[in-house]
BAFI-784871 format. One line per 5 residues: number of its first residue (from 1); for each residue x, y, z of C-alpha. Coordinates in Angstrom, 3 decimals. Each point is the difference from the previous one (the first is absolute). Layout:
NUM) X,Y,Z | ...
***
This chain:
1) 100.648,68.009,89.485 | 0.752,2.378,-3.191 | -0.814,-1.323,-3.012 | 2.133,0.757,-3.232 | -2.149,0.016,-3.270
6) 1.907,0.005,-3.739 | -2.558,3.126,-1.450 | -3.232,1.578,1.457 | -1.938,-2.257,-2.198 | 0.756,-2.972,1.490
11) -0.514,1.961,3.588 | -3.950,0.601,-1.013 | -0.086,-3.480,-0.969 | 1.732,-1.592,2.803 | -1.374,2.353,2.802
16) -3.055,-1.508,1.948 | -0.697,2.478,2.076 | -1.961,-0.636,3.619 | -1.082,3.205,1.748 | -0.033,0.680,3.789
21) -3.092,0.793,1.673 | -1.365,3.322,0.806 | 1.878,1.990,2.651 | -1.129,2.644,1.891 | 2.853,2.029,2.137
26) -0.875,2.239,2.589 | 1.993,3.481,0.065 | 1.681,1.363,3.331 | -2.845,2.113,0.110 | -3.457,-0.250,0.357
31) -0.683,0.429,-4.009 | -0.039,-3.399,-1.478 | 2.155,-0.558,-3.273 | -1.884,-1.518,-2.663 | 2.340,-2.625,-2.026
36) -1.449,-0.886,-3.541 | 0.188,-3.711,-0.499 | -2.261,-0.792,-2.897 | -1.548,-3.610,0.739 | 2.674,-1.632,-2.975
41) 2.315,1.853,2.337 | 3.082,3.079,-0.599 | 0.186,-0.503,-3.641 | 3.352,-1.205,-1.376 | 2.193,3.064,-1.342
46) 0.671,0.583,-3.619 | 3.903,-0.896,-0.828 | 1.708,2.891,-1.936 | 2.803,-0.563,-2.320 | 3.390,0.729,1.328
51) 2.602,1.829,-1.091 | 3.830,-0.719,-0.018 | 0.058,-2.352,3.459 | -1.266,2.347,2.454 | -2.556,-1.614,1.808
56) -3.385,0.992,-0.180 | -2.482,-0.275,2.940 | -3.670,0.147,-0.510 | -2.439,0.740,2.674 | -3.622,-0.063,-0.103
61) -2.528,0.555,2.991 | -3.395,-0.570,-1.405 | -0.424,3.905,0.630 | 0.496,-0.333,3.662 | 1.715,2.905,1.246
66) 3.434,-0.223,1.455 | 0.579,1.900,3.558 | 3.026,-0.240,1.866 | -1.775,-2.593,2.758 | -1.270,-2.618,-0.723
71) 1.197,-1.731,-2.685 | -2.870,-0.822,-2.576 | -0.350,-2.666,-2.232 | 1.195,-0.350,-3.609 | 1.796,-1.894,-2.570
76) 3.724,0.375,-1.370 | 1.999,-1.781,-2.903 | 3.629,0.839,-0.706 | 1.467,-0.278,-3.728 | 3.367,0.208,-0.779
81) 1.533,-0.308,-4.076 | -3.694,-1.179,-0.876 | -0.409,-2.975,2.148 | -2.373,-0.036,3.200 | 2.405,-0.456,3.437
86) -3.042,-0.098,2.491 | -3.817,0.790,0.082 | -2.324,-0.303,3.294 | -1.807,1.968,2.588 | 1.766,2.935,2.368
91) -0.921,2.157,2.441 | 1.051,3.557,-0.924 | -0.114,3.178,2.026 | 2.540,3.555,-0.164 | 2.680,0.180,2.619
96) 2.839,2.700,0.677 | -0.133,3.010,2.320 | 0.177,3.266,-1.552 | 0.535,-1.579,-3.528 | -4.003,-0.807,0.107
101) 0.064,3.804,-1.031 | 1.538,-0.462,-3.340 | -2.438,-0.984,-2.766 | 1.953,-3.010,-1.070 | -0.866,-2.518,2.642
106) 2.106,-2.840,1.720 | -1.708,-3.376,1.158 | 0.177,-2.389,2.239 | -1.090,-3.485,-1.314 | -1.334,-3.089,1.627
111) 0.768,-3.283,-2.595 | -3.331,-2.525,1.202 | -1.401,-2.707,-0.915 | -3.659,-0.439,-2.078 | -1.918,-0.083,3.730
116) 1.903,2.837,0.700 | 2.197,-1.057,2.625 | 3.942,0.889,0.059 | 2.036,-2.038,-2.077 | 3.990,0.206,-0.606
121) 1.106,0.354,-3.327 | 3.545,0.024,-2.263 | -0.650,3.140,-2.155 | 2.910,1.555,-2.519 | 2.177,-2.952,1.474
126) -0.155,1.419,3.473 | -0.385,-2.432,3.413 | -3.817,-0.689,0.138 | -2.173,2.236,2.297 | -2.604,1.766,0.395
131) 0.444,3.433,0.922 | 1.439,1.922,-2.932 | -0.097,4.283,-1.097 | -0.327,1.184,-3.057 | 2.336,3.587,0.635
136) -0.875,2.722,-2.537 | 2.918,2.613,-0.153 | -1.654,3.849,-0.388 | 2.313,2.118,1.197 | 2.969,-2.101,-0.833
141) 0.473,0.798,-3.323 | 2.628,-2.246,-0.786 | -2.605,-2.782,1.059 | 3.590,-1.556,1.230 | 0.484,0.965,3.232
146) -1.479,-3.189,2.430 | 0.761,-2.675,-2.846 | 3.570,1.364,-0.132 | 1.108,0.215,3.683 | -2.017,-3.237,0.510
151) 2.346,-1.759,-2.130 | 3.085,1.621,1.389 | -0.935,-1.355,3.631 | -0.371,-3.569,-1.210 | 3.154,0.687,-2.007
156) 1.893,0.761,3.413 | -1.832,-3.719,1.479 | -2.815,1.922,1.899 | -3.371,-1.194,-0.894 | -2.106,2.649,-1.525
161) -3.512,-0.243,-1.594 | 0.445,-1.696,-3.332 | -1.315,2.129,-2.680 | -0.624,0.283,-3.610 | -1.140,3.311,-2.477
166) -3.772,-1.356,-1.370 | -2.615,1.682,-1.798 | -3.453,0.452,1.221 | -3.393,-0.037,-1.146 | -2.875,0.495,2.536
171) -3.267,-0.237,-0.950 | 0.176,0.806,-3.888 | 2.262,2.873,0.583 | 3.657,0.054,-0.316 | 1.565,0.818,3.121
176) 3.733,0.299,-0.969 | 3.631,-1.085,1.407 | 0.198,-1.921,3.531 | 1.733,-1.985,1.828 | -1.196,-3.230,1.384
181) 1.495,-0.799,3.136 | -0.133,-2.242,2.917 | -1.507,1.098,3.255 | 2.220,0.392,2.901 | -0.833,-2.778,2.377
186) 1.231,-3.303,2.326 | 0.732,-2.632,-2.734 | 2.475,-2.128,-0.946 | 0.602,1.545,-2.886 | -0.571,3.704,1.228
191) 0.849,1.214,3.440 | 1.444,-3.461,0.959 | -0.331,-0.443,4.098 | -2.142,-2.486,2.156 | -4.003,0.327,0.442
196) 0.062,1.344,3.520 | -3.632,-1.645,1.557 | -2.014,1.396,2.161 | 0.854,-3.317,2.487 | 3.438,0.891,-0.325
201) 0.565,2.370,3.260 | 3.035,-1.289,1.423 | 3.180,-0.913,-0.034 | 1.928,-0.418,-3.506 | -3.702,0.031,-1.658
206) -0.291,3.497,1.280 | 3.447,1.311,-1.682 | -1.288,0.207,-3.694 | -1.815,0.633,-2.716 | -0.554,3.300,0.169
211) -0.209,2.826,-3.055 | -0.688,3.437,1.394 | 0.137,3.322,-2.160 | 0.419,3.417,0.052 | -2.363,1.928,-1.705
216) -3.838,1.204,-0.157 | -2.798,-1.878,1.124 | -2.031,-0.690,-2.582 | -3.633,0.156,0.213 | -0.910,-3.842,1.184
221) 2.274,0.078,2.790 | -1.204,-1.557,3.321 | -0.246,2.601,1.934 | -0.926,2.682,-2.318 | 1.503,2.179,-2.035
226) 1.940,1.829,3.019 | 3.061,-1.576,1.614 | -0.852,-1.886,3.087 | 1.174,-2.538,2.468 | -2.368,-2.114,-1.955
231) 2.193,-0.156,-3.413 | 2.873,1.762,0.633 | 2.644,0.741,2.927 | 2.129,3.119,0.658 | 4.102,-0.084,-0.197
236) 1.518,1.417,3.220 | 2.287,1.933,-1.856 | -1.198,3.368,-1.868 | 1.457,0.540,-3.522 | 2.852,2.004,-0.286
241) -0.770,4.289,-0.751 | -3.814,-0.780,0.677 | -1.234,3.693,0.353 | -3.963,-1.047,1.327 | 0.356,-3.087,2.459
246) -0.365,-2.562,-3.223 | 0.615,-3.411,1.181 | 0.652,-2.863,-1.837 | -2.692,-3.146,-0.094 | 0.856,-3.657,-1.055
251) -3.262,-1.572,-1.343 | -0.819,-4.065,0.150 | 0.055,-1.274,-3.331 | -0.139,-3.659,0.265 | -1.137,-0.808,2.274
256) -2.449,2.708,-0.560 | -1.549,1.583,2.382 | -3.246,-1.399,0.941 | 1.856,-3.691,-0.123 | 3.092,0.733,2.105
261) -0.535,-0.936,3.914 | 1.359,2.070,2.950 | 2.738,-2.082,0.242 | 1.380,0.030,-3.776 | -0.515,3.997,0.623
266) 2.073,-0.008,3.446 | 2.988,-1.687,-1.583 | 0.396,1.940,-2.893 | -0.093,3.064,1.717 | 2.109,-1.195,2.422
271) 2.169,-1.234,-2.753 | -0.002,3.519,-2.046 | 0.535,2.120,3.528 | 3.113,-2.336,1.025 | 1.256,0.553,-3.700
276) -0.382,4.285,-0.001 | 1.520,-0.294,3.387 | 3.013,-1.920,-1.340 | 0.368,2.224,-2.807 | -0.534,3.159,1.867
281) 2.459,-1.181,3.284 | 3.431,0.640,0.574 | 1.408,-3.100,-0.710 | -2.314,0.159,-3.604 | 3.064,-1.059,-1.876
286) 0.861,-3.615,2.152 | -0.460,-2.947,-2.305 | -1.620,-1.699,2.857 | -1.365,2.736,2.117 | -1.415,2.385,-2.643
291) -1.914,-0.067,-2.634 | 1.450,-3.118,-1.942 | -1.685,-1.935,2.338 | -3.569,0.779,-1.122 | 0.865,0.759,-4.170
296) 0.519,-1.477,-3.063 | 2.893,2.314,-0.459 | 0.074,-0.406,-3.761 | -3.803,0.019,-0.701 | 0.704,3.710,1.713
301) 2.597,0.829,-2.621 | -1.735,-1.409,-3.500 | -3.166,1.781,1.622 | 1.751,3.538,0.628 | 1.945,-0.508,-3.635
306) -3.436,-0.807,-1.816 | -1.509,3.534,1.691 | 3.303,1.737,-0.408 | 0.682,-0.402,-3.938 | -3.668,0.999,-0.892
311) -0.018,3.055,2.590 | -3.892,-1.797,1.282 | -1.671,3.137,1.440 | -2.174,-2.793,1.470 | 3.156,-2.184,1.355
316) 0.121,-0.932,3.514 | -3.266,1.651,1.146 | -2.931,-1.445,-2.204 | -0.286,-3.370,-1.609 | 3.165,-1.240,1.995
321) -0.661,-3.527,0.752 | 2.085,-2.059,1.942 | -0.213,-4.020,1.505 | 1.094,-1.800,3.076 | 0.091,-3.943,-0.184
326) 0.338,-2.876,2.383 | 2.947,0.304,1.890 | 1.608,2.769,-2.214 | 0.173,3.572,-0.307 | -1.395,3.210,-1.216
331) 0.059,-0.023,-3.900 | -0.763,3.123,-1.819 | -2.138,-0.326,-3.373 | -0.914,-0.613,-2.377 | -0.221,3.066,-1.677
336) -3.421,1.619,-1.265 | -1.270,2.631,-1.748 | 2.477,2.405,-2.326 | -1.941,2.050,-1.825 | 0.918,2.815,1.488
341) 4.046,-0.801,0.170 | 2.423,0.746,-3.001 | -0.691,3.319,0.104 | -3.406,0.450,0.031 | -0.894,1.804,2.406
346) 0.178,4.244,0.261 | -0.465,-0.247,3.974 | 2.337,-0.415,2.681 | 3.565,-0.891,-2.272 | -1.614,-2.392,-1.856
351) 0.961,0.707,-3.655 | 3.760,1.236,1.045 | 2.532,-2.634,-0.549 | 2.460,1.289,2.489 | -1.233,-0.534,3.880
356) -0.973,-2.704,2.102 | -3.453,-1.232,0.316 | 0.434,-1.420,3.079 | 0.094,3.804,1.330 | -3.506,0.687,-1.184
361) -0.570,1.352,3.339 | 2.275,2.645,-0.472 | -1.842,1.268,-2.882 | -3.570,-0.461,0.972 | 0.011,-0.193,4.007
366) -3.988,0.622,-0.167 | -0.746,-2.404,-2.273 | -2.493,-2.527,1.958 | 1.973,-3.278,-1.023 | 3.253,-0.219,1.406
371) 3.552,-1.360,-0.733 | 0.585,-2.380,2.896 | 3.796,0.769,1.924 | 1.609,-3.252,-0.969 | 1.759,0.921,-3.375
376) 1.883,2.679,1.971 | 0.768,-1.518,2.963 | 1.475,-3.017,-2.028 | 1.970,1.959,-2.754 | 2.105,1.030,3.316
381) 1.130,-3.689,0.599 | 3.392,-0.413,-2.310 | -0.345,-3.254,0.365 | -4.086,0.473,-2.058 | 1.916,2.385,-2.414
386) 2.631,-2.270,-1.122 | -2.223,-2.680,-0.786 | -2.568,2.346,-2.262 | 3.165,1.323,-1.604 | 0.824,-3.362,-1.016
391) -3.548,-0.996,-0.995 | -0.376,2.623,-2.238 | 3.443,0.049,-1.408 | -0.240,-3.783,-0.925 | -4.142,0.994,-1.472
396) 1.568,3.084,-2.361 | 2.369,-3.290,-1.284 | -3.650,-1.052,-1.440 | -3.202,-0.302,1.223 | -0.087,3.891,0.592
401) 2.688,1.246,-2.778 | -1.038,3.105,-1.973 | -0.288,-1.830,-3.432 | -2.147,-3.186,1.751 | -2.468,2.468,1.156
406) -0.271,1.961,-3.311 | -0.089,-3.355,-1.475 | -2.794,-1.088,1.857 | -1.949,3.208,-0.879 | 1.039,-0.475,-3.391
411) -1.138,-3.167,-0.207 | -3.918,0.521,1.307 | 0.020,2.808,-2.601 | 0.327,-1.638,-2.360 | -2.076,-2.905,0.825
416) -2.833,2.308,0.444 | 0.923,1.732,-3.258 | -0.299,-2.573,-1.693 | -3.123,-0.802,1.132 | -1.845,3.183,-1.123
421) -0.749,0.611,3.978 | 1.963,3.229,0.658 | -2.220,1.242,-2.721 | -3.325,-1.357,1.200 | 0.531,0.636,3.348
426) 0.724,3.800,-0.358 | -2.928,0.324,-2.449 | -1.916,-0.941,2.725 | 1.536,1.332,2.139 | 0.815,3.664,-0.826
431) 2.463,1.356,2.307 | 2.909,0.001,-1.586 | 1.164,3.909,-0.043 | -2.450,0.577,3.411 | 1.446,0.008,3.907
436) -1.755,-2.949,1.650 | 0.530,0.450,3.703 | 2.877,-0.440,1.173 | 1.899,0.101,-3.348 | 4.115,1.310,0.435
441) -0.100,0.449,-3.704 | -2.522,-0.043,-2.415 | 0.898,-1.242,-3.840 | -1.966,0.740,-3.322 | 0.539,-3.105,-1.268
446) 0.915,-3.315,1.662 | 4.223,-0.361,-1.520 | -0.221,3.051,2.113 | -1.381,-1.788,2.888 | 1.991,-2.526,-0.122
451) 3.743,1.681,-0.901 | -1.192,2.023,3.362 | -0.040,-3.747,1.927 | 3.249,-0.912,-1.947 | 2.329,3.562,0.935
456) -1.547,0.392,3.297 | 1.242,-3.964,0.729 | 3.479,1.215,-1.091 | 0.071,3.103,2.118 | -1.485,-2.242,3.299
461) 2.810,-2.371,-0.408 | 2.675,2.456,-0.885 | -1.150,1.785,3.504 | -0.524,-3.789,1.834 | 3.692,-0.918,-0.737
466) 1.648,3.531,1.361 | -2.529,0.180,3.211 | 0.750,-3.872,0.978 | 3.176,0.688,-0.406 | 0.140,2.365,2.260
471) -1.735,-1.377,2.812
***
């Protein structure tokens, strides 16, 4: 469906463009949003030249403005070393919680076709779909954080959102570093478990797919934006040092919440309660009575390694996804969201590089979002500890050795150096020298920012190797 072309000459003159129709999407609210489609349709964007083989993304909109629901229409084409990778239509709108605060945006992106419908396509090599972010690091300096620990889960075998460092370009203006990246969703190339239909309300059809999260509820959720028995259901079993009654909720990701039947929603509460009972029961650490029987055992240890050797002051209690299939059990992951781990954070432990993140709770018992009591109750099986000591002893071999790490920051340094796009992006953006909430440390310039990432690695995994030692 992408379509290389030898030089942007030969794009103009190859390129027969057919525009979709007009499209008129109504807003949530009673204001109607007014999308701009000219009658020769969202007019093709302008293709920069590149520099070194950063990729460069270039967005236009037609002057429609973007809003975080729903997505509007516009046009995209992606250059890489001079040469034209893809050009068509998207739907575009912002996305992200509490980063829609920063002025550097992130996106979510919709790749369709010229009437406008959904379309999957292969873009920067990646498995073709069509639900894609552009992720624009603000307070994350380093601009590293996601793309690095990204690439350490699928490192370790645990599928992780592919990503890549781009440029962008949105509507004439230059926009700065980001990193494309692929949607969390069911797929077979993503979140890899079995369509669960609404038909499907019994026996083995009943056991799986399921993705549920913990996290926020953003602002489209069925239901509201409160937590209800509409999108969400409540864990039996309060969080450990809760100081204000916080409980913790499991929302329905897929399927979501206004698809999922009363059936689907029995079992996997059912499922989840029988599992927290296991784990929380005397005879927790029985292979076949405890809670073995309802995990994926080492999906559990990658997952609490992953949160562990970044210090996530997010880990465990927002953007913590995890999957049950047909037939098989509870799978944490994948990952999501690390802009706030590596020591980036001046709240709650979360630039210090010698405790455990799993005992958030301990450090910030009124915080709203809670650390759920699993990653305590199982670092008291020896059985669980034996097996993470040999995980991560046989990762600090490679995968997760200081000098593979550094490398990897290294590396995307100096790919971006060489691009110009350290230098761009911090023209643009000005920040460098200036706290952005909820900076640990703030550098003048961006070596600084980055050494920081580098030594504070070093210290985390000097700490890591004593503390699960010692366990």
């Amino acid at each position: 469906m992408s379509q290389r072309y030898n030089t942007k000459e030969s794009f103009y003159k190859s390129l027969i463009l057919s525009f979709f129709l007009l499209v008129v999407v109504s807003c949530k609210k009673d204001d109607t949003l007014e999308i701009n489609v000219p009658p020769g349709g969202v007019e093709n964007p302008e293709i920069p030249e590149t520099n070194g083989d950063l990729p460069s993304f270039t967005i236009t909109t037609n002057g429609n403005t973007i809003v975080d629901e729903p997505k509007v229409p516009g046009r995209m084409a992606i250059a890489q070393n001079d040469q034209l990778l893809f050009e068509g239509p998207i739907g575009i709108e912002f996305r992200g919680a509490s980063s829609q605060g920063f002025e550097k945006k992130s996106y979510g992106l919709e790749t369709w076709d010229e009437s406008g419908q959904d379309i999957d396509v292969s873009l920067l090599g990646f498995p073709e779909e069509e639900d894609w972010i552009l992720y624009g690091p603000y307070s994350d300096k380093s601009l590293l954080r996601n793309h690095l620990i990204y690439n350490l889960a699928r490192d370790m075998g645990r599928y992780a959102s592919r990503s890549e460092l781009v440029e962008l370009n949105l509507n004439g203006t230059y926009r700065g570093v980001y990193v494309f990246m692929e949607k969390l969703k069911r797929d077979g190339d993503r979140i890899n478990i079995s369509k669960l239909n609404p038909d499907e309300i019994t026996g083995e059809d009943l056991t799986g797919g399921y993705i549920l999260k913990i996290d926020k509820l953003s602002g489209n959720n069925a239901g509201g934006s409160s937590y209800n028995e509409i999108n969400s259901f409540e864990s039996s079993f309060g969080p450990p040092s809760a100081s204000t009654g916080q409980t913790i909720k499991f929302v329905y990701e897929d399927p979501e919440a206004d698809v999922i039947t009363s059936e689907q929603k029995q079992y996997i509460q059912d499922y989840m309660a029988d599992f927290e009972a296991a784990l929380a029961g005397d005879d927790f650490a029985d292979p076949l009575l405890g809670y073995a029987n309802y995990m994926d055992v080492d999906s559990f240890i990658d997952f609490f390694i992953l949160n562990e050797l970044s210090n996530n002051v997010d880990g465990y209690r927002l953007s913590t996804y995890m999957y049950k299939n047909k037939n098989e059990k509870l799978a944490m992951g994948p990952i999501w969201d690390f802009n706030l781990a590596f020591g980036n954070a001046d709240y709650c432990g979360g630039r210090e590089t010698n405790l455990w993140a799993y005992k958030f709770n301990e450090r910030c018992s009124q915080d709203f979002w809670m650390i759920p009591f699993w990653w305590e109750r199982l670092l008291q099986d020896p059985a669980f500890v034996e097996r993470l000591k040999q995980r991560w002893s046989a990762l600090r071999g490679n995968t997760l050795s200081n000098d593979g790490i550094k490398g990897r920051i290294d590396g995307f340094v100096d790919r971006m150096g060489a691009a110009g796009s350290i230098d761009r992006n911090f023209q643009t953006w000005n920040i460098l020298g200036v706290y952005i909430w909820p900076n640990g440390f703030v550098g003048d310039t961006y070596e600084q920012e980055s050494d920081y990432l580098k030594t504070w690695v070093d210290d985390r995994l000097a700490w890591l190797d004593g503390a699960i030692g010692e366990l």
